[in-house]
KEGUMAR-190895 format. One line per field, with one value per atom (N, C-alpha, C): residue number from 1; atom name; x, y, z. Coordinates in Angstrom, 3 decimals. Example, Ala and Ser with C-alpha at 12.3 -4.5 7.8 and 13.67 -1.06 7.14 Angstrom:
2
sevex 1_1_1_2_2_2
mido N_CA_C_N_CA_C
xx 13.190_12.300_13.200_12.850_13.670_12.900
yy -5.690_-4.500_-3.300_-2.250_-1.060_0.030
zz 7.800_7.800_7.800_7.080_7.140_7.870
***
This chain:
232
sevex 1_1_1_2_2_2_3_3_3_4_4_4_5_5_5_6_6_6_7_7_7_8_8_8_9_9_9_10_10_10_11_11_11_12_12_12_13_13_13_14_14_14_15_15_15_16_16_16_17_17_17_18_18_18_19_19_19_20_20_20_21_21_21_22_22_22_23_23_23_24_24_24_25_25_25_26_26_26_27_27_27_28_28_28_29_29_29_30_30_30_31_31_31_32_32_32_33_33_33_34_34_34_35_35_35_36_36_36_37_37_37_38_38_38_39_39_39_40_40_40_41_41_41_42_42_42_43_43_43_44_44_44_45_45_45_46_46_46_47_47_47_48_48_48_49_49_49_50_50_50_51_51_51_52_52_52_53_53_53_54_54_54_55_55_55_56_56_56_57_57_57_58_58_58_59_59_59_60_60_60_61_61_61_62_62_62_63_63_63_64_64_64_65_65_65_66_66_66_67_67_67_68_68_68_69_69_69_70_70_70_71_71_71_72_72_72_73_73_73_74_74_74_75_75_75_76_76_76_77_77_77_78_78_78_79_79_79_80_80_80_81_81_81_82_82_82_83_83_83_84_84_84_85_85_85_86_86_86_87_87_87_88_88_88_89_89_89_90_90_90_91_91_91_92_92_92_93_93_93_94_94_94_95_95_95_96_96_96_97_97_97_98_98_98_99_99_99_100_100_100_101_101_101_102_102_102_103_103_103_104_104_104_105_105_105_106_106_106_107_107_107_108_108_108_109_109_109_110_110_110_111_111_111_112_112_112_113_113_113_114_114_114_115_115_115_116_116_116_117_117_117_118_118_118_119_119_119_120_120_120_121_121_121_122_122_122_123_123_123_124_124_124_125_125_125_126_126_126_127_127_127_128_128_128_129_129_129_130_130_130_131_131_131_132_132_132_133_133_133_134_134_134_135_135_135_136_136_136_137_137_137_138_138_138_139_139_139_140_140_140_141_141_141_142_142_142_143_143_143_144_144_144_145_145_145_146_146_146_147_147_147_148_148_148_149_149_149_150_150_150_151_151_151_152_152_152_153_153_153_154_154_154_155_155_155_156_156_156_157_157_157_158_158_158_159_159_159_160_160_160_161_161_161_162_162_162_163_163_163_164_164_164_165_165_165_166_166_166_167_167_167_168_168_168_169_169_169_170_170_170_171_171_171_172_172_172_173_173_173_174_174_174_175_175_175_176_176_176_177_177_177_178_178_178_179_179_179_180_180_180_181_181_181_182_182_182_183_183_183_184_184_184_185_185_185_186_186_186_187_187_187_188_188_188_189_189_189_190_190_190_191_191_191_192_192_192_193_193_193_194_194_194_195_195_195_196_196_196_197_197_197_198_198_198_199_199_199_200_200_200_201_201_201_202_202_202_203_203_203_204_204_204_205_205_205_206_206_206_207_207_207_208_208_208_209_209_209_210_210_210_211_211_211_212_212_212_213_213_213_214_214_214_215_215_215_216_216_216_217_217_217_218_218_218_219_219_219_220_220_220_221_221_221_222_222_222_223_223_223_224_224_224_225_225_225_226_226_226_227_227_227_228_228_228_229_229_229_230_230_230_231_231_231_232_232_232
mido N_CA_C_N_CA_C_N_CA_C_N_CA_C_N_CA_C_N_CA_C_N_CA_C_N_CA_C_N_CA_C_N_CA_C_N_CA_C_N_CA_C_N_CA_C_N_CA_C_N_CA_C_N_CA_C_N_CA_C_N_CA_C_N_CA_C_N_CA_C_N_CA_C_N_CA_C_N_CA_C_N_CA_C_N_CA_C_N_CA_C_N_CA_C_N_CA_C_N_CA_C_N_CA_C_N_CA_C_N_CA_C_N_CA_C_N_CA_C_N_CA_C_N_CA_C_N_CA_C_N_CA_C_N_CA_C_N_CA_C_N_CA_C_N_CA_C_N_CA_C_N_CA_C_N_CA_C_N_CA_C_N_CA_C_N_CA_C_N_CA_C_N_CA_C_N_CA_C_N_CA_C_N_CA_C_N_CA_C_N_CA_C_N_CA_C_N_CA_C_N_CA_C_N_CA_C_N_CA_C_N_CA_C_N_CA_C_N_CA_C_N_CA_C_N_CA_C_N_CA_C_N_CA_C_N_CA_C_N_CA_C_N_CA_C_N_CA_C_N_CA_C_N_CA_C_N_CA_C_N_CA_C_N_CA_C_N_CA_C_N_CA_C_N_CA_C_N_CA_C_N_CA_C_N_CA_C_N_CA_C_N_CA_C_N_CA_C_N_CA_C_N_CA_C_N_CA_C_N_CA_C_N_CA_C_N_CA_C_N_CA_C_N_CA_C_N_CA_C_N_CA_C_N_CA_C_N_CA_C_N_CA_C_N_CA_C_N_CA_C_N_CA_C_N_CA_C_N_CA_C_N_CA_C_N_CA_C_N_CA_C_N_CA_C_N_CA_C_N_CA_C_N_CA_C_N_CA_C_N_CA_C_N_CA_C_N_CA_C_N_CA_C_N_CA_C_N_CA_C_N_CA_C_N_CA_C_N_CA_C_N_CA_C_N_CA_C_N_CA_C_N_CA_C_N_CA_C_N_CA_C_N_CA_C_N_CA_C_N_CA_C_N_CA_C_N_CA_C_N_CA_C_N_CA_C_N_CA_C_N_CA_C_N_CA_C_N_CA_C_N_CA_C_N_CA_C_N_CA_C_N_CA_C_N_CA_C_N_CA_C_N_CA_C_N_CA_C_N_CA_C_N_CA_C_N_CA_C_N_CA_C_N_CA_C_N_CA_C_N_CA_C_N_CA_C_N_CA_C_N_CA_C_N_CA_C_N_CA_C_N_CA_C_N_CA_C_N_CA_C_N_CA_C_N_CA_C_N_CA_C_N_CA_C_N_CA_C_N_CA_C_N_CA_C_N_CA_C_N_CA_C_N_CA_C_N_CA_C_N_CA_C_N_CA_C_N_CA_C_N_CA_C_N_CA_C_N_CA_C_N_CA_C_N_CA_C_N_CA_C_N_CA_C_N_CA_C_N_CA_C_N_CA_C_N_CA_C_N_CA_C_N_CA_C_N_CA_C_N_CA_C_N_CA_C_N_CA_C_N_CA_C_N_CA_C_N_CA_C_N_CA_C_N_CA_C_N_CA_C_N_CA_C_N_CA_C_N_CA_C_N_CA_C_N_CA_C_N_CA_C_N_CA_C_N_CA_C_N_CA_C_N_CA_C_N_CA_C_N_CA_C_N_CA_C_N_CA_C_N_CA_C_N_CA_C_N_CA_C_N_CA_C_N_CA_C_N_CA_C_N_CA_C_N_CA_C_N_CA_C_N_CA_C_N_CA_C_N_CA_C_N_CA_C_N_CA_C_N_CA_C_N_CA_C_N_CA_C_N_CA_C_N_CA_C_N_CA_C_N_CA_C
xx 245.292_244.621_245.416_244.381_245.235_244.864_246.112_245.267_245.987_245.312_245.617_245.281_246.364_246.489_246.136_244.835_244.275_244.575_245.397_246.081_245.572_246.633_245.958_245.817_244.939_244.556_243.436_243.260_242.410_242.249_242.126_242.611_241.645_241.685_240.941_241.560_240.869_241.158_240.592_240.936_240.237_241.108_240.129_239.713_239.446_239.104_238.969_237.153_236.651_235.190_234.241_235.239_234.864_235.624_235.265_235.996_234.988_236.180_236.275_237.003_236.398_237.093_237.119_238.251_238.468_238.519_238.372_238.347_238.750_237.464_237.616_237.255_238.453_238.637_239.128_238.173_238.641_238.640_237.529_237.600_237.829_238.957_239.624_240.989_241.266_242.243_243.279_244.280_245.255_246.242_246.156_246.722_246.064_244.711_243.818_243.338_243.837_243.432_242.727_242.395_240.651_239.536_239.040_237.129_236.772_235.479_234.778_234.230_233.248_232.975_233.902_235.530_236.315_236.389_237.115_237.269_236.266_235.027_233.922_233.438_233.862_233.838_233.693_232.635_232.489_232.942_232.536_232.618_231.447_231.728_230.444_230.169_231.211_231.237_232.499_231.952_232.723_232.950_234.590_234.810_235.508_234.912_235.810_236.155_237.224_238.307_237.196_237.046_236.711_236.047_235.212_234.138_235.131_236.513_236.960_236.757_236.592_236.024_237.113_238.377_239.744_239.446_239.089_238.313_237.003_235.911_234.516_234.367_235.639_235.458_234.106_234.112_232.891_232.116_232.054_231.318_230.071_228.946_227.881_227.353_228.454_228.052_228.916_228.846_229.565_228.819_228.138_226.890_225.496_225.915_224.240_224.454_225.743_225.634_226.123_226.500_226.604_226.230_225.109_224.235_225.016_226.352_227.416_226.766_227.185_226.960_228.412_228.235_228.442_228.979_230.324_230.696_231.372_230.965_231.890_231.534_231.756_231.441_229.989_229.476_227.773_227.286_228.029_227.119_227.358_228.592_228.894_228.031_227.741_226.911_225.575_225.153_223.730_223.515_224.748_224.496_224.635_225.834_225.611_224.531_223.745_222.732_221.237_221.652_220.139_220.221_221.509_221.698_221.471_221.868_221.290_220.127_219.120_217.609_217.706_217.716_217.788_219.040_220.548_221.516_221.611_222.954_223.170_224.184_224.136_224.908_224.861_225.881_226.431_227.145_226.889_227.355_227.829_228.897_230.158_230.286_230.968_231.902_233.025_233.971_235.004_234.933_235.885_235.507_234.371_233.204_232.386_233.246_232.589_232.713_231.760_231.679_230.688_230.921_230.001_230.522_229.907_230.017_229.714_228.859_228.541_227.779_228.846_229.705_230.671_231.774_232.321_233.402_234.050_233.554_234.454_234.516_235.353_235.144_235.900_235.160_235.483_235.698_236.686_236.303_236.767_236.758_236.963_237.782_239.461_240.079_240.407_240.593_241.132_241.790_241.878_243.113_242.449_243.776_244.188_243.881_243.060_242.952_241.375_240.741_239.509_238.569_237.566_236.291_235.010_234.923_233.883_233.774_232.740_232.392_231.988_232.853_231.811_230.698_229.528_228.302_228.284_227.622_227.646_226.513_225.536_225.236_225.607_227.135_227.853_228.214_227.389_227.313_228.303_228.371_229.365_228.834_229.467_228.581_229.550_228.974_230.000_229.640_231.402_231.328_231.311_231.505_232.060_233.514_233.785_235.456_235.783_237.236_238.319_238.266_238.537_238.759_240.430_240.755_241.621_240.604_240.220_239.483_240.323_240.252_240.260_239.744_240.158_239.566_240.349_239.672_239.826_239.827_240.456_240.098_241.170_240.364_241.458_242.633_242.284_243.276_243.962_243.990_245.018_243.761_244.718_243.928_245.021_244.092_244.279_244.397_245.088_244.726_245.252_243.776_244.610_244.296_245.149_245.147_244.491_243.682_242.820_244.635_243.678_244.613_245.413_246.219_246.508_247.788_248.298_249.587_249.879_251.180_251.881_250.700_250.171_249.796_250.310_250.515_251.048_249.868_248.835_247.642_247.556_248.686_249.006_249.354_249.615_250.381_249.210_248.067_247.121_245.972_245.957_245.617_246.350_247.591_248.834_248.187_248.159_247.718_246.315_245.524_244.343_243.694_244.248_243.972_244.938_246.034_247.281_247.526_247.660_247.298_248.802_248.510_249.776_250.190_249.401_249.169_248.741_249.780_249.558_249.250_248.713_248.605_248.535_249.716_250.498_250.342_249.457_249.668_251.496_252.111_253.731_253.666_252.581_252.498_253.019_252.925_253.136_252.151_251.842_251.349_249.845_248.839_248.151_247.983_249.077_248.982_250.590_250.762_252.231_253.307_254.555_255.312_255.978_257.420_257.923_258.664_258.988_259.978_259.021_257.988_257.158_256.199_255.789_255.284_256.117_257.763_258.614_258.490_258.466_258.467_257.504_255.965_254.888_254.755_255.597_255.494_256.267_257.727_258.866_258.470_257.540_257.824_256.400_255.439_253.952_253.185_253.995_253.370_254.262_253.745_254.745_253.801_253.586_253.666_254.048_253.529_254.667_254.627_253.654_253.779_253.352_253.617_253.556_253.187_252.330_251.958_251.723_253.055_252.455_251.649_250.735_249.888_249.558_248.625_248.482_249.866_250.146_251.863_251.268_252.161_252.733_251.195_250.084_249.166_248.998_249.130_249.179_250.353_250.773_252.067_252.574_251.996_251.956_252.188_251.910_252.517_253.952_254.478_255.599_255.517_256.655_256.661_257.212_257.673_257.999_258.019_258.301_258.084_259.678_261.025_262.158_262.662_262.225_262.823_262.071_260.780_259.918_260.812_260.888_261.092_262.496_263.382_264.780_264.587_263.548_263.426_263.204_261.792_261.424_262.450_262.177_263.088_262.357_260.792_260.210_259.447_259.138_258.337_258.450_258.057_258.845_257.510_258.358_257.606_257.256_255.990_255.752_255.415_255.688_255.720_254.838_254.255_253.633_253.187_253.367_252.734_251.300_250.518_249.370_248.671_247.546_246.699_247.615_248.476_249.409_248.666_248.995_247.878_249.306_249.172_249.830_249.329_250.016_249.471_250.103_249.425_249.814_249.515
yy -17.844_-19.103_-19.859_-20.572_-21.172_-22.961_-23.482_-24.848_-26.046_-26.506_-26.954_-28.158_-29.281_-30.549_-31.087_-32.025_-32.463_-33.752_-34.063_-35.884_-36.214_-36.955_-38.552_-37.911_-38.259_-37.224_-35.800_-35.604_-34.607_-33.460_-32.607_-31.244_-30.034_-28.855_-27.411_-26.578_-26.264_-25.484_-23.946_-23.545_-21.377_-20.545_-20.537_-19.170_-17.871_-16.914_-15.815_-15.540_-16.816_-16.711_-18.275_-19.105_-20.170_-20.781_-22.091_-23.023_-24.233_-25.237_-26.274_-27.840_-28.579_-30.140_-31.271_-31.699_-32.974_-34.297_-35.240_-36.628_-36.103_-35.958_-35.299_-36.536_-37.511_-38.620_-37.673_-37.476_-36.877_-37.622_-37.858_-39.159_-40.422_-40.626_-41.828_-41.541_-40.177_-40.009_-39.618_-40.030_-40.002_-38.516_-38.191_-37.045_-36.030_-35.813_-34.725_-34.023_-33.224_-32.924_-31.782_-31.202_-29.874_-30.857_-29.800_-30.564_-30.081_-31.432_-31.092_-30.132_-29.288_-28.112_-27.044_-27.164_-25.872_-26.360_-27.872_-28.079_-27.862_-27.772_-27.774_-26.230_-25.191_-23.592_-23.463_-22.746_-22.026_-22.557_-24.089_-24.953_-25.277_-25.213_-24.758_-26.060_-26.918_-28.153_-29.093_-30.679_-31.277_-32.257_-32.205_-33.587_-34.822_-35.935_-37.227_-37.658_-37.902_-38.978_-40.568_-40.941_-42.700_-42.949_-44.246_-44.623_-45.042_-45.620_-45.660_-45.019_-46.108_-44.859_-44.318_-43.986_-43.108_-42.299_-41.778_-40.888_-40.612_-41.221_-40.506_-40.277_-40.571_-40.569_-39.546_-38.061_-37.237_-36.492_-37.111_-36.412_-36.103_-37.382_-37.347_-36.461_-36.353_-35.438_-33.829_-33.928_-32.605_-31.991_-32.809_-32.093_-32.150_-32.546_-32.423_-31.304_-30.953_-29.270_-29.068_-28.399_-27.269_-26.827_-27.657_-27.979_-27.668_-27.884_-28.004_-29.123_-29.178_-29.794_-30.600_-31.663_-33.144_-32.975_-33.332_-33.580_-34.743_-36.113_-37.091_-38.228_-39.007_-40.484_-40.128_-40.745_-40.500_-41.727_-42.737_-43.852_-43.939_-42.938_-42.362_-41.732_-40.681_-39.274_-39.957_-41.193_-41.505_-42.212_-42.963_-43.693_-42.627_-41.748_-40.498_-40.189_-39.402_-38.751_-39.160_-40.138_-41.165_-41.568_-41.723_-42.238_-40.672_-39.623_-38.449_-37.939_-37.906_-37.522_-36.113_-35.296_-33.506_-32.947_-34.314_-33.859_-33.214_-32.513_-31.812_-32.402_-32.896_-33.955_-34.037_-33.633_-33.901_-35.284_-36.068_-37.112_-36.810_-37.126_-36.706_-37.835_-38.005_-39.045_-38.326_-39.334_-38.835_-38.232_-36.579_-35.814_-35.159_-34.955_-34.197_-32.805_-31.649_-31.021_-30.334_-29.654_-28.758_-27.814_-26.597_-25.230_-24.905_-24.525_-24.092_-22.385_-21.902_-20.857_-19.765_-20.427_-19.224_-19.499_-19.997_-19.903_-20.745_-22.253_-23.348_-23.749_-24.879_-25.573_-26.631_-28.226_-29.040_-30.642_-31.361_-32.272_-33.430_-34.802_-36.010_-36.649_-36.697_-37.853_-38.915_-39.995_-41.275_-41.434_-42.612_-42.998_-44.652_-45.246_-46.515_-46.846_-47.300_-47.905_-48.378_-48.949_-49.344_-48.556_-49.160_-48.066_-48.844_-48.989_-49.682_-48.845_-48.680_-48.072_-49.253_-49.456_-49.959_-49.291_-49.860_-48.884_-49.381_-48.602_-48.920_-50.202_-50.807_-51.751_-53.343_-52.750_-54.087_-54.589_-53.905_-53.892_-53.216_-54.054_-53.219_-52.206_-51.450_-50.645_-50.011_-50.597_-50.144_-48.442_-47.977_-46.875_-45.992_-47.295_-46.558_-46.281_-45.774_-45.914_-44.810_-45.086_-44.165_-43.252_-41.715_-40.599_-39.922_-39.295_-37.954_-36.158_-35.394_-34.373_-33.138_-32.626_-30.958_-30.468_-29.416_-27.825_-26.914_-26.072_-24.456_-23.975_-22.703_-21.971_-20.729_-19.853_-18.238_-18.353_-18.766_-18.753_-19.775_-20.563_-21.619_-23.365_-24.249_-25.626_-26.797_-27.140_-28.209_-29.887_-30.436_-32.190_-32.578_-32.882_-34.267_-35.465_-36.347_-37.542_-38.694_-38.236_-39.733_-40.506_-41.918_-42.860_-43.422_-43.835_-44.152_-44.647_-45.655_-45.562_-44.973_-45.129_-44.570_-45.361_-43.997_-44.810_-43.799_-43.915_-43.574_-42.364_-42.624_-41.280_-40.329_-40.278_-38.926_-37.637_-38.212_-37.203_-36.438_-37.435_-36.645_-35.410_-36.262_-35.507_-34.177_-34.033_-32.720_-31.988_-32.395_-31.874_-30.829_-31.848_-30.991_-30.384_-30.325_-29.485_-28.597_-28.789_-28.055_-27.682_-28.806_-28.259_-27.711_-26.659_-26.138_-26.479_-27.284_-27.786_-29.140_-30.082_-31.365_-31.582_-32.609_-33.053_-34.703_-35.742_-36.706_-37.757_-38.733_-39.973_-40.235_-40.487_-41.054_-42.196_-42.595_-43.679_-45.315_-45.661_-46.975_-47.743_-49.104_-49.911_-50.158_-48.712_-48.644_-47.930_-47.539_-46.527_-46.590_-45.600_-45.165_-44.987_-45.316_-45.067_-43.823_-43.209_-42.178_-42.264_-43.154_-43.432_-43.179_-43.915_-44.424_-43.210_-42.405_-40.943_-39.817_-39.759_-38.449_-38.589_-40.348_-40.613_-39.795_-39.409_-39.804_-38.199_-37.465_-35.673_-35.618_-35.805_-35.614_-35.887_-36.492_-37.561_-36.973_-36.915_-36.526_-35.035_-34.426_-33.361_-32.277_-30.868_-29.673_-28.886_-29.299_-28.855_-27.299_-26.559_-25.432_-25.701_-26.425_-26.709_-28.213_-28.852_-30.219_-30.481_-30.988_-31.525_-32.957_-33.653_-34.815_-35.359_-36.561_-36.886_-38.148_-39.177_-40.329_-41.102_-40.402_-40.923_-40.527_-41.252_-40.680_-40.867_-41.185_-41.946_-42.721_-44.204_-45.636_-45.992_-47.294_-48.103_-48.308_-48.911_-49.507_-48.500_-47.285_-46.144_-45.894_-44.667_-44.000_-43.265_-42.945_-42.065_-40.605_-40.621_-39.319_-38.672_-37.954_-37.511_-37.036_-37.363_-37.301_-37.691_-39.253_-39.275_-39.242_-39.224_-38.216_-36.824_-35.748_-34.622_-34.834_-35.328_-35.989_-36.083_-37.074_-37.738_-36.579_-35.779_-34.857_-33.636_-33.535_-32.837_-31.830_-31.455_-30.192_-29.928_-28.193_-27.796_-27.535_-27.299_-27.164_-28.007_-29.030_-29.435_-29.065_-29.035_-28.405_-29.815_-29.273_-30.427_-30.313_-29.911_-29.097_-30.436_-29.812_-31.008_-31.145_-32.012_-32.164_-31.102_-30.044_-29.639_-28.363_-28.174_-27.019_-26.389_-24.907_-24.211_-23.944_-23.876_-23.068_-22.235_-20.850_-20.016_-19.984_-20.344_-20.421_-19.308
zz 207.063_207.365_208.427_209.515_210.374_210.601_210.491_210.632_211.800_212.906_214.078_214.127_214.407_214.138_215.292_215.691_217.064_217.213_216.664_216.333_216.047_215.388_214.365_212.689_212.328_211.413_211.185_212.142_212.834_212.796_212.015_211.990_211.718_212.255_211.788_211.407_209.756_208.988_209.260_209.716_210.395_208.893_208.381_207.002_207.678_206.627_207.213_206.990_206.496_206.870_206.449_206.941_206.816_207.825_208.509_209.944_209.135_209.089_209.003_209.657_210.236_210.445_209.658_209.560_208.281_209.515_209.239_210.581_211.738_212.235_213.967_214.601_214.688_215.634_216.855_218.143_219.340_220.775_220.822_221.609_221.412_222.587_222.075_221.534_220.860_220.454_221.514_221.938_222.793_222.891_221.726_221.670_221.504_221.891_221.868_223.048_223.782_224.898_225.090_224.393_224.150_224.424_224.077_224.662_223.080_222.704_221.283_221.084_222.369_221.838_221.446_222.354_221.564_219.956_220.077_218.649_217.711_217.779_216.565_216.934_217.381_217.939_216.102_215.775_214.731_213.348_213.871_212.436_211.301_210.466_209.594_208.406_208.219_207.742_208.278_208.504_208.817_207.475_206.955_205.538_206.333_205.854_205.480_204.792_205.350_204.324_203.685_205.032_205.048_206.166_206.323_207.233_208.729_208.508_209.552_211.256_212.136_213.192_213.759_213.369_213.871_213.265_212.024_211.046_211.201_211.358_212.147_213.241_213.895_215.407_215.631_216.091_216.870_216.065_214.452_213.577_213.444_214.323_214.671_216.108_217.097_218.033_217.504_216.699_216.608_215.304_214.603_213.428_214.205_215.293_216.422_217.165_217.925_218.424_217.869_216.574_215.961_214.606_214.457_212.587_211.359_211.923_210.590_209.517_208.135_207.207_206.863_206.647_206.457_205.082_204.957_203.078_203.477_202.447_202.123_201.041_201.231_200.218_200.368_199.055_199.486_200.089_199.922_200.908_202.455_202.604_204.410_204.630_203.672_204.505_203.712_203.621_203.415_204.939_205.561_206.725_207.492_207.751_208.839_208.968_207.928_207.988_208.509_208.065_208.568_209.986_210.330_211.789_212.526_212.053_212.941_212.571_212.605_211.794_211.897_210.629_210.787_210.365_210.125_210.177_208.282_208.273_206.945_206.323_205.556_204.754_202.887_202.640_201.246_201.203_199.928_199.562_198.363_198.367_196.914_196.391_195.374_194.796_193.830_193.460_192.882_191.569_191.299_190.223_190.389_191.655_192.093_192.523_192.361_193.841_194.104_195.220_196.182_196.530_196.201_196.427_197.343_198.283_199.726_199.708_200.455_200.471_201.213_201.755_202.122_201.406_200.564_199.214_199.125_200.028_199.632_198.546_198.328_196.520_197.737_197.907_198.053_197.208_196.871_196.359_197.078_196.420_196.696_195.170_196.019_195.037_195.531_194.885_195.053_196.017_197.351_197.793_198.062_198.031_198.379_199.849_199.966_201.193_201.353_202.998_202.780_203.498_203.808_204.784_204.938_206.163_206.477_207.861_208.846_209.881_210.817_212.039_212.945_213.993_213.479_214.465_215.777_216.604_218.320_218.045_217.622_217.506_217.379_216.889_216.496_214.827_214.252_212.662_212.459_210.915_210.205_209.041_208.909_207.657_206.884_205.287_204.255_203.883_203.976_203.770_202.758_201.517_200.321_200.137_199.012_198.570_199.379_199.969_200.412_199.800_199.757_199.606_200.271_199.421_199.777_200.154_200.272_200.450_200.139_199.027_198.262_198.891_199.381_200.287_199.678_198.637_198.245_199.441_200.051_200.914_201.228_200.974_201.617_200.539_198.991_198.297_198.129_199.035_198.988_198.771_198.305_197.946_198.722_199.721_200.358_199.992_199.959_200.022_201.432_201.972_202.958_202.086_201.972_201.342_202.070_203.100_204.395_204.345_204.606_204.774_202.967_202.696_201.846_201.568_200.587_200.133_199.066_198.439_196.952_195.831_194.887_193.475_192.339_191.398_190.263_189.805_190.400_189.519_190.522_191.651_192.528_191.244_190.466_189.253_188.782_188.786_187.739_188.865_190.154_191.395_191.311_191.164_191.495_190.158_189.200_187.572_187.922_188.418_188.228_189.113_190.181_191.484_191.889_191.698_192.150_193.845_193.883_195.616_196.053_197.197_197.514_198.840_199.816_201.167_200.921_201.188_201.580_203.143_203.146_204.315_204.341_205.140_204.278_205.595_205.407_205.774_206.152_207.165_206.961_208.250_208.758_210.335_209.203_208.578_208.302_208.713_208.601_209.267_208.677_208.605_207.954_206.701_206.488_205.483_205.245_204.388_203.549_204.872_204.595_205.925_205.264_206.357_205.781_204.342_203.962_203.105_201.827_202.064_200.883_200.254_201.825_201.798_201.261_201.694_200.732_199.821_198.995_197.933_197.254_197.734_196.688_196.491_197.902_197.879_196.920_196.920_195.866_194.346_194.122_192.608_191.985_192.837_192.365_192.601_193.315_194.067_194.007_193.844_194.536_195.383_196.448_197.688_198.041_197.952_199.440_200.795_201.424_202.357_202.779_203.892_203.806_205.429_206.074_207.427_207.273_208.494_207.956_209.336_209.186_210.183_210.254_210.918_211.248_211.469_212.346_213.542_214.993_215.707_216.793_218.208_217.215_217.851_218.705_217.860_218.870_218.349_219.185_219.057_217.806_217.159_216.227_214.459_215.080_213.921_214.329_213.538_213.642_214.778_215.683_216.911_216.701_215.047_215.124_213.555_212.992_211.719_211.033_212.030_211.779_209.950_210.319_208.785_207.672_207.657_206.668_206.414_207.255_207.403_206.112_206.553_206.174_204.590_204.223_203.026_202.232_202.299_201.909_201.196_199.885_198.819_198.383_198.565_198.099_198.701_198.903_199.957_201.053_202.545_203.559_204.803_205.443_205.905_207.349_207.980_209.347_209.976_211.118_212.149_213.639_213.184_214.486_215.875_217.084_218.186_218.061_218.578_218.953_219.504_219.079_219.532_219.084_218.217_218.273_216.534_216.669_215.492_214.339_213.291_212.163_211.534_211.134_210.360_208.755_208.138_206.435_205.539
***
C-alpha cells in the first residue's frame, strides 16, 4: 500500500485494488503542486474529515470527473450531493460503517473540533459534527484524525478499531500542536506507523514536524515532503 501526502491534510491512499482521497484541499493549497486530475487518477471514493473548505477543498470537482463516491457526515454529503446533481454520496455518522464494493470498511469517529462550509454564494452551511475517518485497507486500518485536539475517548477509538496507521493533526493553532499530539499517540494509541499533517502549510501552523518527531515514544514516525509517496 502506498500513501502520498499532497499537503495540508490531503492525502492518497493506493491499495492493491482500491485508490482513495481523504480532504483533497488542492487548490489553494500551497504545497500541492500536481494537477487534480493526476491526484484523483483512479480514485474510486473520496472521505471527509469536516465541512471546512481546507478539507473540501476539490471534492466537488473531483466527484464530477471521476464519479467517485462521496463518504462523510451525512449532513455534508446531503449538501455535497445536492450541490452536484448525479453525484455519489454516503452520509455516515458516528459508530456507522460502510462497506465498499471493492473491500473497504470505512468509518467515522469523534474529533474535537468544528465544521461549517463556506459556499461560493456567500452562505454558510452547517456541516455536521467533526469526524476522524477509519479506512480498512490491504490489511491494514487507517485513522486520520481530521482536525482535532487531545480527548480522553482516543482510548476507546485505539480499543475498537485498532488502528495501525495514524495520521496526526501536530500544526497548532487550529488543532493539537506537537506536544499535545505525541501526547495523544503515546498515551492513547499504538500506532506502527505515524504521518503527521496539517503543518507546514500557512504561517500560522508549525513549519516543521521536528519536535513532534522528538516527542513521539511509539511507533515510527514518517515524515514525508509534500507531494512525496510512502510505501507501508
Amino acid at each position: 500500500m502506498k500513501i502520498q501526502w499532497l499537503g495540508h491534510s490531503a492525502f492518497k491512499v493506493m491499495g492493491a485494488n482500491a485508490c482513495v482521497l481523504i480532504d483533497p484541499f488542492l487548490s489553494g493549497n500551497p504545497k500541492f503542486t500536481g494537477t487534480i486530475d493526476k491526484a484523483a487518477e483512479g480514485v474510486g471514493h473520496v472521505l471527509l474529515t469536516h465541512a471546512h473548505n481546507d478539507h473540501v477543498g476539490d471534492t466537488l470537482a473531483i466527484l464530477d470527473r471521476t464519479g467517485a463516491t462521496l463518504v462523510t457526515m451525512v449532513e455534508l454529503a446531503g449538501y455535497l450531493g445536492s450541490a452536484l446533481h448525479g453525484a455519489k454520496s454516503i452520509g455516515l455518522n458516528y459508530g456507522g460503517t460502510h462497506h465498499t464494493h471493492d473491500g473497504l470498511e470505512i468509518a467515522l469517529v469523534p474529533a474535537w473540533h468544528t465544521s461549517s462550509y463556506s459556499a461560493s454564494d456567500g452562505s454558510i452551511v452547517d456541516g455536521g459534527m467533526p469526524a476522524g475517518v477509519v479506512l480498512k485497507i490491504d490489511g491494514h486500518t487507517i485513522l486520520h484524525m481530521g482536525d482535532t485536539t487531545i480527548f480522553s475517548d482516543m482510548a476507546l477509538i485505539n480499543e475498537i478499531y485498532r488502528p495501525d496507521i495514524g495520521i496526526v493533526p501536530i500544526g497548532g493553532h487550529y488543532t493539537m500542536d506537537a506536544r499535545v499530539a505525541a501526547l495523544a499517540v503515546n498515551r492513547y494509541f499504538d500506532f506502527d506507523t505515524i504521518l503527521p499533517c496539517h503543518y507546514l502549510t500557512f504561517p500560522s501552523l508549525a513549519q516543521s514536524a521536528d519536535a513532534f518527531v522528538a516527542a513521539v515514544t511509539k511507533g515510527t514516525v514518517l515524515t514525508p515532503a509534500p507531494m512525496e509517496t510512502v510505501e507501508i
